[in-house]
C-alpha positions as CSV (number, residue, x, y, z in Angstrom):
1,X,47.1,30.3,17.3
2,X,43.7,28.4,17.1
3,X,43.2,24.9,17.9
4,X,43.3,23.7,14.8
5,X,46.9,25.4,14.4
6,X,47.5,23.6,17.7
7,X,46.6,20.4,16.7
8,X,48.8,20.5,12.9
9,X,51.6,21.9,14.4
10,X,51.0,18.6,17.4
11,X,51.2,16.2,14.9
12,X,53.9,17.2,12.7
13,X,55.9,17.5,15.7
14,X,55.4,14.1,17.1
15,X,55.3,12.4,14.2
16,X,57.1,9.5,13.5
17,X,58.1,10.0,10.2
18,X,60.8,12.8,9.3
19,X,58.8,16.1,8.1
20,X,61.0,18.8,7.0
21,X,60.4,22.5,5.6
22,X,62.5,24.7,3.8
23,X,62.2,28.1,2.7
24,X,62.5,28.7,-1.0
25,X,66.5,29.4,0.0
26,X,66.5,25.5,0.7
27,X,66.9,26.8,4.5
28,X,65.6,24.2,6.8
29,X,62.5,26.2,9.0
30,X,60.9,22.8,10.2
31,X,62.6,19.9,11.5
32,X,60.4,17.3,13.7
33,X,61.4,14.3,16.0
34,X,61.0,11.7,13.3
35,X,63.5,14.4,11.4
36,X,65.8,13.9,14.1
37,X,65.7,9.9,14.3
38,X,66.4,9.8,10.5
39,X,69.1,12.0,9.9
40,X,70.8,12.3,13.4
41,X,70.7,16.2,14.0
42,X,68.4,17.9,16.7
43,X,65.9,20.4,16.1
44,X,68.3,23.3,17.4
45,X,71.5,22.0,15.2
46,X,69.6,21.5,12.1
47,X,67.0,24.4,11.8
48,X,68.4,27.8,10.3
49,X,71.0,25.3,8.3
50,X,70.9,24.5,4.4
51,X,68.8,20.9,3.4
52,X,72.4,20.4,2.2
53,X,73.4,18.9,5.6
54,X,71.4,16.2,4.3
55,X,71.5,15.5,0.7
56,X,75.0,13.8,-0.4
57,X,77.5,16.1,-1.6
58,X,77.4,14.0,-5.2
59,X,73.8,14.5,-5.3
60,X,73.2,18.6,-4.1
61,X,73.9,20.2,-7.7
62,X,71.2,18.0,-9.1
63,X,69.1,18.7,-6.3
């Protein structure tokens, strides 16, 4: 990894705001600190999971 790498991959993990990334399976691959604060789930619980554990149940067939 160059520093450059370094340096995104720094500030999307400190970052205060939530930053999340899915595959195109909608499985969560990225989960950051601000992620955490948000939504309540740590990086370990919520990465490998569906983005369902977030989106209201009403709301996931649209989504």
């Amino acid at each position: 990894m160059n520093i450059a790498d370094t340096l995104a991959r720094s500030n999307v993990t400190d970052a205060s705001d939530g930053i999340i990334a899915t595959d195109r399976e909608g499985v969560i691959r990225l989960w950051n600190a601000g992620a955490e604060r948000i939504f309540g789930y740590i990086v370990s619980e919520a990465v490998g999971l569906s983005l369902d554990i977030i989106i209201p149940e009403r709301l996931r067939e649209r989504h």
